[in-house]
mmCIF file as Biopython writes it, N, C-alpha, C and O atoms, coordinates in Angstrom:
data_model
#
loop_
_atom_site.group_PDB
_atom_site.id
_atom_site.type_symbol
_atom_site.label_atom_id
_atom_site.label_alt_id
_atom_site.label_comp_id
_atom_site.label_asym_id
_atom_site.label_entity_id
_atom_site.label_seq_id
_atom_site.pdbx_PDB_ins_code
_atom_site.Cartn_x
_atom_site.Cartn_y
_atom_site.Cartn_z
_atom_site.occupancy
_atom_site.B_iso_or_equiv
_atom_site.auth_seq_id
_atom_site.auth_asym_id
_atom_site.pdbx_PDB_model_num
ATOM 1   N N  . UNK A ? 1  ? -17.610 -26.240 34.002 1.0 0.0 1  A 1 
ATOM 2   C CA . UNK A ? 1  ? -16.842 -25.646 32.931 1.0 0.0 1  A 1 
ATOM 3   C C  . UNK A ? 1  ? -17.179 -26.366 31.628 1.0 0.0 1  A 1 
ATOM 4   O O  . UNK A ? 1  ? -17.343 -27.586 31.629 1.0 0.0 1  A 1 
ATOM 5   N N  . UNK A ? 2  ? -17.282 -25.659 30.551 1.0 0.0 2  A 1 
ATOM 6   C CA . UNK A ? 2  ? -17.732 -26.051 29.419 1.0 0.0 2  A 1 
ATOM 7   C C  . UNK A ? 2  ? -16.486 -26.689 28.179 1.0 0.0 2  A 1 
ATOM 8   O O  . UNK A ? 2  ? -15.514 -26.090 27.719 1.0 0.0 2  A 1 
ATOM 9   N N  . UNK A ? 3  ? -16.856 -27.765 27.960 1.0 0.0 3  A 1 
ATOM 10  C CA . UNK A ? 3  ? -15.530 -28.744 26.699 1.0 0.0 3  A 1 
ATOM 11  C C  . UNK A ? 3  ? -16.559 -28.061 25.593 1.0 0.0 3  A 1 
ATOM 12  O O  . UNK A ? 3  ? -17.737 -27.744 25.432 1.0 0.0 3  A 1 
ATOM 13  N N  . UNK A ? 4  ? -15.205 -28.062 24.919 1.0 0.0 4  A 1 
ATOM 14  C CA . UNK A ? 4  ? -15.321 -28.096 23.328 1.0 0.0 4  A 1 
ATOM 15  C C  . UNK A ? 4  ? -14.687 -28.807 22.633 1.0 0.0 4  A 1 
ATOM 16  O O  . UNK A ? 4  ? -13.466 -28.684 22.725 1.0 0.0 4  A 1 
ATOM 17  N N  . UNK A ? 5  ? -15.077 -29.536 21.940 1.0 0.0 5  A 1 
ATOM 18  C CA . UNK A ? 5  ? -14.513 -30.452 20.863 1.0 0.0 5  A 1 
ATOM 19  C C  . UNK A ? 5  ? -13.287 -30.587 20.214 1.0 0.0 5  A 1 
ATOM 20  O O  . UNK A ? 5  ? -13.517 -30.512 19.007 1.0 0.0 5  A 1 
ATOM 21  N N  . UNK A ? 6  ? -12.034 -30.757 20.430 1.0 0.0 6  A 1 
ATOM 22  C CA . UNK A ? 6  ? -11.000 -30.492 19.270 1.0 0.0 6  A 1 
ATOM 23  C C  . UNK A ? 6  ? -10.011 -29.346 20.167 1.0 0.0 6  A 1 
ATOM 24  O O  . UNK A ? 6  ? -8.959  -28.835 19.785 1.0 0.0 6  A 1 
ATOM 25  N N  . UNK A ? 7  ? -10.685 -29.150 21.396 1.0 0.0 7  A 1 
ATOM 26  C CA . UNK A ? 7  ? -9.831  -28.146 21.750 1.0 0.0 7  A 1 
ATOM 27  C C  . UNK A ? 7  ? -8.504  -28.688 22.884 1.0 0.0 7  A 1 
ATOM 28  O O  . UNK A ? 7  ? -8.596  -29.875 23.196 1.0 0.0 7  A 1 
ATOM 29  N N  . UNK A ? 8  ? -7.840  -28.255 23.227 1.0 0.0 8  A 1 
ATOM 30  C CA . UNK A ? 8  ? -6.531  -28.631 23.997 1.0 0.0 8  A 1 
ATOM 31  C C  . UNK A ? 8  ? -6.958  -27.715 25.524 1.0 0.0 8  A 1 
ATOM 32  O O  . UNK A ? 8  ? -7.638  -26.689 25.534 1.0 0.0 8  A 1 
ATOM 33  N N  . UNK A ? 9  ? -6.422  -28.328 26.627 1.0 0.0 9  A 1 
ATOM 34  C CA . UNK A ? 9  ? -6.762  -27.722 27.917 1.0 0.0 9  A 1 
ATOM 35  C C  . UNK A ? 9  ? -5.450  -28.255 28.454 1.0 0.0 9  A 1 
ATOM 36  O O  . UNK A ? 9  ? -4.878  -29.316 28.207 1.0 0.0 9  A 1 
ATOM 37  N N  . UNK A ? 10 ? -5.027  -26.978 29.467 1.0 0.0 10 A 1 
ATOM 38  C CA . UNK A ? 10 ? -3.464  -27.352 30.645 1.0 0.0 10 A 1 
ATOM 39  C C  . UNK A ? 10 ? -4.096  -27.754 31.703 1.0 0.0 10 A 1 
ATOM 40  O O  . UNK A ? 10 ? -5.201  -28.205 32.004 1.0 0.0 10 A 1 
ATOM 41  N N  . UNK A ? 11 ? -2.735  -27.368 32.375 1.0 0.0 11 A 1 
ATOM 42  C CA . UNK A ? 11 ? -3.071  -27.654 33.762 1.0 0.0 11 A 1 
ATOM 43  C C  . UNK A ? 11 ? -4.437  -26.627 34.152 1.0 0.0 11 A 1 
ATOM 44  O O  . UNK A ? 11 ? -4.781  -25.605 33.559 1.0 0.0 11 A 1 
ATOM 45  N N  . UNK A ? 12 ? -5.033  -27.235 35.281 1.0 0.0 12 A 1 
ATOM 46  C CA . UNK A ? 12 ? -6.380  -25.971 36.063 1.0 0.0 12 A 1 
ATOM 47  C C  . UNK A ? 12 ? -7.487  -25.904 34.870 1.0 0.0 12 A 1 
ATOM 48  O O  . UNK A ? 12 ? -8.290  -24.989 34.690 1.0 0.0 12 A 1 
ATOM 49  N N  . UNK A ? 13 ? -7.340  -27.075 34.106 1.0 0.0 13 A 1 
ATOM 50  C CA . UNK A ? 13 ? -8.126  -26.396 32.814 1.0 0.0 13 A 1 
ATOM 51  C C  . UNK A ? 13 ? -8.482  -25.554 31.855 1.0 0.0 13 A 1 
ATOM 52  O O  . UNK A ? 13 ? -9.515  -25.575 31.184 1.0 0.0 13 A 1 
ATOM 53  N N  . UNK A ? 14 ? -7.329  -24.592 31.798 1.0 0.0 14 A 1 
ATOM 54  C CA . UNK A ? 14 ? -6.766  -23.709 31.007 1.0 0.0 14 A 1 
ATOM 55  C C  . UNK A ? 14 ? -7.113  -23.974 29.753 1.0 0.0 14 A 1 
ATOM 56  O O  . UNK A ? 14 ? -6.500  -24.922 29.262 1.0 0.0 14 A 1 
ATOM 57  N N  . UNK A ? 15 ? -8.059  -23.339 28.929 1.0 0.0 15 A 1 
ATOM 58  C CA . UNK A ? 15 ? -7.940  -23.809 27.456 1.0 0.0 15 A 1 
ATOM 59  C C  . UNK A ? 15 ? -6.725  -23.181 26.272 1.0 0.0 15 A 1 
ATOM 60  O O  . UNK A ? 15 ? -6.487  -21.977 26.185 1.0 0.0 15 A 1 
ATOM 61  N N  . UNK A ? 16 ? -6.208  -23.976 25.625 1.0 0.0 16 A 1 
ATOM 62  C CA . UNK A ? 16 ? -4.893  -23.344 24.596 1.0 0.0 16 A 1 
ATOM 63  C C  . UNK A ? 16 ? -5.187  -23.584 23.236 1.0 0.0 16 A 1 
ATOM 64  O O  . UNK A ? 16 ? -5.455  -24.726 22.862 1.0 0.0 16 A 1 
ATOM 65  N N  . UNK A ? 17 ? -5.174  -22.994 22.756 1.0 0.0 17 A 1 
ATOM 66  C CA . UNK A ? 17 ? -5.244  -22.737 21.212 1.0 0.0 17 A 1 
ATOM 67  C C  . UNK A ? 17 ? -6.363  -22.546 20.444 1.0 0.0 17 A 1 
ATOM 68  O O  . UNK A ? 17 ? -7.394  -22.331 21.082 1.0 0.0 17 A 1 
ATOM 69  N N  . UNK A ? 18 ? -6.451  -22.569 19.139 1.0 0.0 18 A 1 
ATOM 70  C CA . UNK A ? 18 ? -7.761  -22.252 18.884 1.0 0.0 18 A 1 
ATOM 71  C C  . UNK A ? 18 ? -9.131  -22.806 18.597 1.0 0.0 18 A 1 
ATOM 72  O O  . UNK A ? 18 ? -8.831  -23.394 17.558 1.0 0.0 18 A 1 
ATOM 73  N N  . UNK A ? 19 ? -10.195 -23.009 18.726 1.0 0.0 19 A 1 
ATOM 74  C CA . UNK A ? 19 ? -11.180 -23.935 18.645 1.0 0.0 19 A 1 
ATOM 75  C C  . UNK A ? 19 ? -11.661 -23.670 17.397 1.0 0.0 19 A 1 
ATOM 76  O O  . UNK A ? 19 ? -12.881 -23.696 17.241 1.0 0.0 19 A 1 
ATOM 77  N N  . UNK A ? 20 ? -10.883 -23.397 16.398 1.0 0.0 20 A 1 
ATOM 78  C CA . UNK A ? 20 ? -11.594 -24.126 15.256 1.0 0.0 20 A 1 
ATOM 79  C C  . UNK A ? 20 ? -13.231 -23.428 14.871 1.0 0.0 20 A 1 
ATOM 80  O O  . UNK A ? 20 ? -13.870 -24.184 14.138 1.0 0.0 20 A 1 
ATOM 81  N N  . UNK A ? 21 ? -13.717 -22.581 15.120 1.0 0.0 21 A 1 
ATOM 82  C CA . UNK A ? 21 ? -15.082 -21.735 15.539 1.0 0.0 21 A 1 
ATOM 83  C C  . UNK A ? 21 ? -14.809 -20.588 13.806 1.0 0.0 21 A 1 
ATOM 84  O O  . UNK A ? 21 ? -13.886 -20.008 13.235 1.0 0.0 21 A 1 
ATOM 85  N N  . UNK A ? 22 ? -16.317 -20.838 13.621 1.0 0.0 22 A 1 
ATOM 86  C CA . UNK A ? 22 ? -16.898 -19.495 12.718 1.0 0.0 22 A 1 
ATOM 87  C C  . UNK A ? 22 ? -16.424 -18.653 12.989 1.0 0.0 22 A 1 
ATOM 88  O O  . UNK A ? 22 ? -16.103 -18.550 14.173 1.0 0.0 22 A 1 
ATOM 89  N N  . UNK A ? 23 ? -16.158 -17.741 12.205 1.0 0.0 23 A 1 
ATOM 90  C CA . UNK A ? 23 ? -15.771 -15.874 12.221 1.0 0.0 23 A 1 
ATOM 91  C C  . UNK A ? 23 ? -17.332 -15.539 13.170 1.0 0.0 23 A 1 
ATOM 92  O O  . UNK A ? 23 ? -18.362 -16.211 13.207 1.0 0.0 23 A 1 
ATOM 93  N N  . UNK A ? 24 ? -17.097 -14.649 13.646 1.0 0.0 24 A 1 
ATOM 94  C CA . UNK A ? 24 ? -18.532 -13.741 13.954 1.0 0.0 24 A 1 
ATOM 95  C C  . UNK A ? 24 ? -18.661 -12.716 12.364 1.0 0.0 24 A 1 
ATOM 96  O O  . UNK A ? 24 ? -17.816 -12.012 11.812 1.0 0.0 24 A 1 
ATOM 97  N N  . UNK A ? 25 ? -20.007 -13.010 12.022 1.0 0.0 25 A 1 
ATOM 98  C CA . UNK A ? 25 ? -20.535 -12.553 10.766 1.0 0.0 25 A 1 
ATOM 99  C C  . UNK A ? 25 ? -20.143 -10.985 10.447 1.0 0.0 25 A 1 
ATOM 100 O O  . UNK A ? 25 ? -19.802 -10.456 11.504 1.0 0.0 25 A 1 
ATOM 101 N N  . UNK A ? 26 ? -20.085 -10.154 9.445  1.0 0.0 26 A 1 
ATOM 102 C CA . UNK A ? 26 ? -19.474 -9.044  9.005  1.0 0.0 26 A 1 
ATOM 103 C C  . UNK A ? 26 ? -20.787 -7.896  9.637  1.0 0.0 26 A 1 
ATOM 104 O O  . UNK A ? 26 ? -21.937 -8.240  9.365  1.0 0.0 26 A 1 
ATOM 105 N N  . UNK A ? 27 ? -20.641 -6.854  10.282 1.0 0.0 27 A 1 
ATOM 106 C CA . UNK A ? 27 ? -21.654 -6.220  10.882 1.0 0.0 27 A 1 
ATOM 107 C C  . UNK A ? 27 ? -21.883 -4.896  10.169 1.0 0.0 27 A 1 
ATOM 108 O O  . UNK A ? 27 ? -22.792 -4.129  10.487 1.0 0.0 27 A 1 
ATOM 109 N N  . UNK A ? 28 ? -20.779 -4.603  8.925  1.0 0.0 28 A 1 
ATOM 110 C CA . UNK A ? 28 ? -20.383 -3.140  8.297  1.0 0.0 28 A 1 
ATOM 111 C C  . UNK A ? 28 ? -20.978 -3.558  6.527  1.0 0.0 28 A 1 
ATOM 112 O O  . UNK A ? 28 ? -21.133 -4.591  5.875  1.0 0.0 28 A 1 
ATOM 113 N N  . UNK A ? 29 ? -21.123 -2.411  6.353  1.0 0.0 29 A 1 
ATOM 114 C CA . UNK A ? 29 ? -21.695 -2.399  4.619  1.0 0.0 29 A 1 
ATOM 115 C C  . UNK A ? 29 ? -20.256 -2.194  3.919  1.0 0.0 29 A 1 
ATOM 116 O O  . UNK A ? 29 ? -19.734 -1.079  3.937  1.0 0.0 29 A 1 
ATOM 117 N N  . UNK A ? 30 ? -19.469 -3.576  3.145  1.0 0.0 30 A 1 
ATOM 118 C CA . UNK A ? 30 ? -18.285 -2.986  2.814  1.0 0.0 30 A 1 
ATOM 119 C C  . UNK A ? 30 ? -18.486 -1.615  1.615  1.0 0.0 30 A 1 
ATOM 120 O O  . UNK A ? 30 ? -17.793 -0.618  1.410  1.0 0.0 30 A 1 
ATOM 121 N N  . UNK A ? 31 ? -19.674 -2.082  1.023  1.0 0.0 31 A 1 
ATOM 122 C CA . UNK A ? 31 ? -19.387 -0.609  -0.202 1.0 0.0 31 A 1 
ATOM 123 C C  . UNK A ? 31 ? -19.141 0.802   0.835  1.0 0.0 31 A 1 
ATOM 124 O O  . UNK A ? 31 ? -18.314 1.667   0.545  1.0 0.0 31 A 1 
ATOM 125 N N  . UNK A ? 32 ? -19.950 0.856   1.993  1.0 0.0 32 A 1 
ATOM 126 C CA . UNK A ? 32 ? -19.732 2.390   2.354  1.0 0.0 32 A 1 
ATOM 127 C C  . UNK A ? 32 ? -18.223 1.981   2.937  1.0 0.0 32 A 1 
ATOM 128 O O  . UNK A ? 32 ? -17.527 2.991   3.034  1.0 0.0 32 A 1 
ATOM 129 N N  . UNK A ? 33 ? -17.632 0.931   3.293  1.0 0.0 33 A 1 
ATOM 130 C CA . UNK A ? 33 ? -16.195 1.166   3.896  1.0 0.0 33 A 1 
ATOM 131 C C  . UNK A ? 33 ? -15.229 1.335   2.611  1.0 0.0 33 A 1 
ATOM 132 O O  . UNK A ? 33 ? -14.204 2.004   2.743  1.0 0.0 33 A 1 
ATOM 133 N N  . UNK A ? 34 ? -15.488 0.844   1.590  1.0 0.0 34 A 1 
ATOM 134 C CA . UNK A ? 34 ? -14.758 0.887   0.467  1.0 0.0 34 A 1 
ATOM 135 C C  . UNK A ? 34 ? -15.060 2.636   -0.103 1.0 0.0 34 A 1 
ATOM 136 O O  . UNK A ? 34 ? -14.216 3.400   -0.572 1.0 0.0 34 A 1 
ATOM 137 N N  . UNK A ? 35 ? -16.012 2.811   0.048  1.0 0.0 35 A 1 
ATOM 138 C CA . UNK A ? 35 ? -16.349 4.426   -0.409 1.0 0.0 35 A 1 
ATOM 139 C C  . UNK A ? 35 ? -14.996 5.892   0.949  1.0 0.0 35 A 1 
ATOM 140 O O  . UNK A ? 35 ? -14.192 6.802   0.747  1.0 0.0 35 A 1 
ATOM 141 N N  . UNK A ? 36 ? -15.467 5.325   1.887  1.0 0.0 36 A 1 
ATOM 142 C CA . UNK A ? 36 ? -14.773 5.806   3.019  1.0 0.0 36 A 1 
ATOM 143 C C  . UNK A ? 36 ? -13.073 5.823   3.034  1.0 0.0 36 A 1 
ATOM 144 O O  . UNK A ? 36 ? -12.276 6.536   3.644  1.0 0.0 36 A 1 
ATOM 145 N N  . UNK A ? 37 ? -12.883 4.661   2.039  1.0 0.0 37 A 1 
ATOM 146 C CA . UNK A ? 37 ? -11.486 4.399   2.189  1.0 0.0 37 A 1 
ATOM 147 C C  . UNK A ? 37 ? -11.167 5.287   0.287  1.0 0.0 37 A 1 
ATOM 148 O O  . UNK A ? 37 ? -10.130 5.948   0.226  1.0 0.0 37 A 1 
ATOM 149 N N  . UNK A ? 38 ? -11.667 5.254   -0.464 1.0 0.0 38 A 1 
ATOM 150 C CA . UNK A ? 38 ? -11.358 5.850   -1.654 1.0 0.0 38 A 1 
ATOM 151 C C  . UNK A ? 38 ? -11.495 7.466   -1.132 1.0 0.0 38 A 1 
ATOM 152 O O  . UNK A ? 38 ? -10.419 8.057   -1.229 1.0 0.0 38 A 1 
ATOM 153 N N  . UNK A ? 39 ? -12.705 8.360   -0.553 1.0 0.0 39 A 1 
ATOM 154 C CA . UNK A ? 39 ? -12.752 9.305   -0.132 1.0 0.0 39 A 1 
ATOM 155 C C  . UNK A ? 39 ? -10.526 9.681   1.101  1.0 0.0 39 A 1 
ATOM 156 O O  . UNK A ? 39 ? -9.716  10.572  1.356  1.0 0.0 39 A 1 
ATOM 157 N N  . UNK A ? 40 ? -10.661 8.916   1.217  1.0 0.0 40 A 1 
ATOM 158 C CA . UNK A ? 40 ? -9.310  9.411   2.257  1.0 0.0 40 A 1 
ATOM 159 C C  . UNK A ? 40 ? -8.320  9.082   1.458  1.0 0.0 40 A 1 
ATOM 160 O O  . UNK A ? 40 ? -7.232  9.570   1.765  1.0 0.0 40 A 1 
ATOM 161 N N  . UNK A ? 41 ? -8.368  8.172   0.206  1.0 0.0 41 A 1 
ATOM 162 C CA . UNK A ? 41 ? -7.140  8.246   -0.551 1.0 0.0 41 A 1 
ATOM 163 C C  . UNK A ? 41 ? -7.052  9.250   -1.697 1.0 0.0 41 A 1 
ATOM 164 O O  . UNK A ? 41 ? -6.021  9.497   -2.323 1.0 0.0 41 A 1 
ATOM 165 N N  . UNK A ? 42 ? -8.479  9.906   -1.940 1.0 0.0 42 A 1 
ATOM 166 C CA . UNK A ? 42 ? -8.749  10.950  -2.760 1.0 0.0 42 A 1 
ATOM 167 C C  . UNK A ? 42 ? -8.244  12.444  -1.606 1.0 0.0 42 A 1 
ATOM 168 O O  . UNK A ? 42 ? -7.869  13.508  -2.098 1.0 0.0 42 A 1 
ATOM 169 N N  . UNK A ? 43 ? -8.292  12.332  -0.844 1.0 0.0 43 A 1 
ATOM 170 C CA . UNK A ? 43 ? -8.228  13.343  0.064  1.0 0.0 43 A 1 
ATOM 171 C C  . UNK A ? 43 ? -6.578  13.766  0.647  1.0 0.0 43 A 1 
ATOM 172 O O  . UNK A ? 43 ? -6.149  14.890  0.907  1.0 0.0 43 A 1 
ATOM 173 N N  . UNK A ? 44 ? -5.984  12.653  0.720  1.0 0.0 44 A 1 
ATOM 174 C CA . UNK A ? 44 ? -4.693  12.672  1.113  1.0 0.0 44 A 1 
ATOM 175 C C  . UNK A ? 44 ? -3.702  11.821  -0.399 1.0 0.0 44 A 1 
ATOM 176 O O  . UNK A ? 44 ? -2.509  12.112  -0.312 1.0 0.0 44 A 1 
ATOM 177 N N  . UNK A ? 45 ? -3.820  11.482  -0.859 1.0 0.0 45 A 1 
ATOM 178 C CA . UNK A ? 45 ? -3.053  10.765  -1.747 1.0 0.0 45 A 1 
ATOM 179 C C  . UNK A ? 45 ? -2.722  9.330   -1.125 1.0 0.0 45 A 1 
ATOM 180 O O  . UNK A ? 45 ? -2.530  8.984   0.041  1.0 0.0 45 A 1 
ATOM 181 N N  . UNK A ? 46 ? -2.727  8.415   -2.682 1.0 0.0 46 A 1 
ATOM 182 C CA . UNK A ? 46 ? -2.073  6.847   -1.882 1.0 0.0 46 A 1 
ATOM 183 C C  . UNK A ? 46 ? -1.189  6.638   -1.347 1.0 0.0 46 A 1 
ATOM 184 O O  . UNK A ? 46 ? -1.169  5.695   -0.556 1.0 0.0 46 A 1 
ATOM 185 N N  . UNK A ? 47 ? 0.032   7.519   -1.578 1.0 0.0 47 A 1 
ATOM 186 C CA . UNK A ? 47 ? 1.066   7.234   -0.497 1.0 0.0 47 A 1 
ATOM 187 C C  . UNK A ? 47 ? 1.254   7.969   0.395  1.0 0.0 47 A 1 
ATOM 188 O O  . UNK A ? 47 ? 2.415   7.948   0.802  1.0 0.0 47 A 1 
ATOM 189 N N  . UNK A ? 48 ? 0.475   8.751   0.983  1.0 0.0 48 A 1 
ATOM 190 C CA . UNK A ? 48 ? 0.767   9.757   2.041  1.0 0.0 48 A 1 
ATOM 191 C C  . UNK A ? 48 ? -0.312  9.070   3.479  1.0 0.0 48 A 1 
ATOM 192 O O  . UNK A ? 48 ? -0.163  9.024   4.700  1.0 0.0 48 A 1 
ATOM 193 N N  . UNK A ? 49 ? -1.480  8.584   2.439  1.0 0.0 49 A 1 
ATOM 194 C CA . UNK A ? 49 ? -2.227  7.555   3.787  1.0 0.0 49 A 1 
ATOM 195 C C  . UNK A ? 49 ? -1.904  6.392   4.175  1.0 0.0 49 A 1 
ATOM 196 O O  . UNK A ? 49 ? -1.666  5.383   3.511  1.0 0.0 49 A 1 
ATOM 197 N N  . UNK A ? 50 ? -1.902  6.592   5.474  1.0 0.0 50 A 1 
ATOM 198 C CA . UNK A ? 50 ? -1.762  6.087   6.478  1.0 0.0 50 A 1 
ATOM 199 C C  . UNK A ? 50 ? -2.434  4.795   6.862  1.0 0.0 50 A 1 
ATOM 200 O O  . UNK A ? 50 ? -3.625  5.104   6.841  1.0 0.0 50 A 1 
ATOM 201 N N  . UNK A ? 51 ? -2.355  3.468   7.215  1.0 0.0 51 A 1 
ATOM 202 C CA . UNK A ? 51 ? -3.118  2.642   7.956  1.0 0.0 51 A 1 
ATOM 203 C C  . UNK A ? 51 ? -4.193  3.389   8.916  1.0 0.0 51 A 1 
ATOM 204 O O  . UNK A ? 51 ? -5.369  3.058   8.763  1.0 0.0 51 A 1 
ATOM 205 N N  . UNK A ? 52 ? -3.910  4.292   9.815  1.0 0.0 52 A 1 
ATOM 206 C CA . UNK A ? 52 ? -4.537  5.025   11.044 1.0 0.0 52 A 1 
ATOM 207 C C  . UNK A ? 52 ? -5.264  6.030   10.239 1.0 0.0 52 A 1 
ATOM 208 O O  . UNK A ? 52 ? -6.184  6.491   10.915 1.0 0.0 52 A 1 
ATOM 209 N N  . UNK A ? 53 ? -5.206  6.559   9.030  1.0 0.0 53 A 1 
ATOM 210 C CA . UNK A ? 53 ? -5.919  7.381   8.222  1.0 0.0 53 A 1 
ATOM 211 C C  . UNK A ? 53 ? -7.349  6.740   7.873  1.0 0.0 53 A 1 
ATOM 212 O O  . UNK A ? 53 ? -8.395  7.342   8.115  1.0 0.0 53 A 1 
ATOM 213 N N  . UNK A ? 54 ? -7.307  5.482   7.293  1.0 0.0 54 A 1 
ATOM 214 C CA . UNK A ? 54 ? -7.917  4.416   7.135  1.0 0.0 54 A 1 
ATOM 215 C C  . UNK A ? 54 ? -9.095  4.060   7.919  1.0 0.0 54 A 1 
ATOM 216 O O  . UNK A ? 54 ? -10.311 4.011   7.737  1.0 0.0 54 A 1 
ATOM 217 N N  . UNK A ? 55 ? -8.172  3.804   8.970  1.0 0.0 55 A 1 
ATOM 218 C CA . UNK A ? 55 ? -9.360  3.103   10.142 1.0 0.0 55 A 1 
ATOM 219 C C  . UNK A ? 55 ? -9.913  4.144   10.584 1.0 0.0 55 A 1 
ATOM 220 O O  . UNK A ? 55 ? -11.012 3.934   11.096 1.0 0.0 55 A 1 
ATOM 221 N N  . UNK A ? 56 ? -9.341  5.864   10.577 1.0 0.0 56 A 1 
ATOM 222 C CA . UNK A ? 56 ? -10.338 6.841   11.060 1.0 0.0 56 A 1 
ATOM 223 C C  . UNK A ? 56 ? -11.025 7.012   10.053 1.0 0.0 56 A 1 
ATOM 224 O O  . UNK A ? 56 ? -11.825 7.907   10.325 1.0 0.0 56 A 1 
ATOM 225 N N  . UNK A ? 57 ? -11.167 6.671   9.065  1.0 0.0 57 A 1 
ATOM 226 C CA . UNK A ? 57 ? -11.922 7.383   8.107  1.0 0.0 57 A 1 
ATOM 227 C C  . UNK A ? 57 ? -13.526 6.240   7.996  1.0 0.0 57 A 1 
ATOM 228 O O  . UNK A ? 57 ? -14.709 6.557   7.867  1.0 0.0 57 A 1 
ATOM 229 N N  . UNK A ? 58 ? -12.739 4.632   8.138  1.0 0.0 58 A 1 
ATOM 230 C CA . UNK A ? 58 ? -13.383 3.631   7.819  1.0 0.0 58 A 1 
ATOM 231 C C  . UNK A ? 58 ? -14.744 3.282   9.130  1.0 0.0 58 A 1 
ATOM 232 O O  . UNK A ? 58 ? -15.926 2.957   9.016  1.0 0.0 58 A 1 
ATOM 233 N N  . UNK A ? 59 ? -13.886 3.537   10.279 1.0 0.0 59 A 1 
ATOM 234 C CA . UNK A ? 59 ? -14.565 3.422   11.781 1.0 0.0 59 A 1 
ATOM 235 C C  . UNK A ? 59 ? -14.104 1.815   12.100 1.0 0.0 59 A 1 
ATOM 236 O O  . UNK A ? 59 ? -14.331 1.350   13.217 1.0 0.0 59 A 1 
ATOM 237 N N  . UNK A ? 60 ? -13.336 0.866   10.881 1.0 0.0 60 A 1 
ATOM 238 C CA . UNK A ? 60 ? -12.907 -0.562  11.223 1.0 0.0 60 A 1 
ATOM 239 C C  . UNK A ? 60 ? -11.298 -0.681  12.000 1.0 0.0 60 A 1 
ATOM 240 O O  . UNK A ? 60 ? -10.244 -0.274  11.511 1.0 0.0 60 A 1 
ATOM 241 N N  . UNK A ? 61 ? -11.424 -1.161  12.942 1.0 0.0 61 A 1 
ATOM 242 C CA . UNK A ? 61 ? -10.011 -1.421  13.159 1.0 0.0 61 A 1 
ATOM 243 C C  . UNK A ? 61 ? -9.236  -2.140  12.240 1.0 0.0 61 A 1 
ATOM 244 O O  . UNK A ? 61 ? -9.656  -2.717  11.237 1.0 0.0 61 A 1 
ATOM 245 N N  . UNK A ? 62 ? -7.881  -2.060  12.707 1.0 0.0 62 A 1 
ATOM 246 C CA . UNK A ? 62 ? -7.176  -2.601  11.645 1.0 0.0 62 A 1 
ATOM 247 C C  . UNK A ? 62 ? -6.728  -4.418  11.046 1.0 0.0 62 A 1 
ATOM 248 O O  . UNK A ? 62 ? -5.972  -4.970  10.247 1.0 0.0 62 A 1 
ATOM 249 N N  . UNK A ? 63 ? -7.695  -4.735  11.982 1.0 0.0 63 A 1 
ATOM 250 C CA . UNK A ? 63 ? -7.822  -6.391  11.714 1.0 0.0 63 A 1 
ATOM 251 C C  . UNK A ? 63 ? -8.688  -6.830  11.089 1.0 0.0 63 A 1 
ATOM 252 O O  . UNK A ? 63 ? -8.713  -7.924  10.525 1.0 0.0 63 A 1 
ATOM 253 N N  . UNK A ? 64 ? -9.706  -5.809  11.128 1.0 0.0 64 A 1 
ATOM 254 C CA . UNK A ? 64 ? -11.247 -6.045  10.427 1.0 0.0 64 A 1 
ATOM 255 C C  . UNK A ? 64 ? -10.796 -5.768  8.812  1.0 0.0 64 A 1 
ATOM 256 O O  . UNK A ? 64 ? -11.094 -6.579  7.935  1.0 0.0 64 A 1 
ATOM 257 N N  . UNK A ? 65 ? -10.075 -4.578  8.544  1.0 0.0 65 A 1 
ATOM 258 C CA . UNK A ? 65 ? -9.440  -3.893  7.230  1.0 0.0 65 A 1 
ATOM 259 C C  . UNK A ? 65 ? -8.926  -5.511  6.932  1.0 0.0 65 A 1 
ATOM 260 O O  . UNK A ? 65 ? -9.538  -6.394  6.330  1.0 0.0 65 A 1 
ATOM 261 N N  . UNK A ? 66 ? -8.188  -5.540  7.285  1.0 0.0 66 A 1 
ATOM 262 C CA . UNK A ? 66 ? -7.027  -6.727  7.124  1.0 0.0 66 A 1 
ATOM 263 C C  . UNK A ? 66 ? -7.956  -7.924  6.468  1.0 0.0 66 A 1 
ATOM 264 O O  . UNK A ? 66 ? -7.940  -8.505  5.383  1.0 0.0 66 A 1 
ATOM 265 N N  . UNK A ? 67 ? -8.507  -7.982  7.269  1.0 0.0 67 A 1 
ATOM 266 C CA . UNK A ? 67 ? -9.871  -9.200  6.800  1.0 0.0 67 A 1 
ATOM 267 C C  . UNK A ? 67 ? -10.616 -9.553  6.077  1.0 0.0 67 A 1 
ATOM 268 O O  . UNK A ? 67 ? -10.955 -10.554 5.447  1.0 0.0 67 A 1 
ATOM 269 N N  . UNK A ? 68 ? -10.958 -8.128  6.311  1.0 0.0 68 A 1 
ATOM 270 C CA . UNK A ? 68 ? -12.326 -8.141  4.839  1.0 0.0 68 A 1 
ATOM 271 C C  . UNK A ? 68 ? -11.136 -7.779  3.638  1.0 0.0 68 A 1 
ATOM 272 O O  . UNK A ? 68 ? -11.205 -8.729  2.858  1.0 0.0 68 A 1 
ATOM 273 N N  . UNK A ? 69 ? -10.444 -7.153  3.319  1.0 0.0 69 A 1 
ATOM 274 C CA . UNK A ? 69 ? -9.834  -6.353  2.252  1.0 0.0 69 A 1 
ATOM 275 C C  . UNK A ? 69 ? -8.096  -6.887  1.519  1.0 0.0 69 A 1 
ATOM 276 O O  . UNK A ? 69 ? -7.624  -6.706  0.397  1.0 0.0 69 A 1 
ATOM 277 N N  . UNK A ? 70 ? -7.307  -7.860  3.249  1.0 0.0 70 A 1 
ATOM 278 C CA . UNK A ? 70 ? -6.372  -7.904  2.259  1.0 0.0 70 A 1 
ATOM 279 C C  . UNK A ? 70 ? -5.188  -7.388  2.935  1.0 0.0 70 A 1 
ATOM 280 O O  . UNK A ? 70 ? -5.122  -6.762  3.992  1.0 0.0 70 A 1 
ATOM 281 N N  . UNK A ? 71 ? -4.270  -7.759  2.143  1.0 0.0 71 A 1 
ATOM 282 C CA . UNK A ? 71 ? -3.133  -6.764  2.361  1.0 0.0 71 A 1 
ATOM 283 C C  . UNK A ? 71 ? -2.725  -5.913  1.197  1.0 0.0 71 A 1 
ATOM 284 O O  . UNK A ? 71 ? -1.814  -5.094  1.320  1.0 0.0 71 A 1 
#
């Protein structure tokens, strides 16, 4: 079984919490997600869209949104 540095382990060797590790790198072009997300607020209005409007329109789930963009 593999240690990591800084990290906490239970009983059975259970690892707990977080190791402190790089993001995995951004895999999406934000201009076309930012284009994708103006297209659905042009399309529906800003207050009528939806979070779930968003991520269908964007193809990002809603943690990735969250991430790259904000609250």
């Amino acid at each position: 079984m593999p240690t990591y540095p800084g990290a906490r382990y239970g009983p059975y060797g259970k690892l707990y919490g977080s190791l402190n590790c790089m993001a995995r790198p951004r895999t999406f072009d934000e201009d076309q997600v930012v284009c994708a997300a103006r297209d659905q607020f042009w399309a529906t209005g800003y207050t009528a869209t939806s979070l779930d409007d968003l991520t269908a329109a964007t193809g990002l789930g809603r943690g990735s949104l969250y991430g790259a963009f904000g609250d």
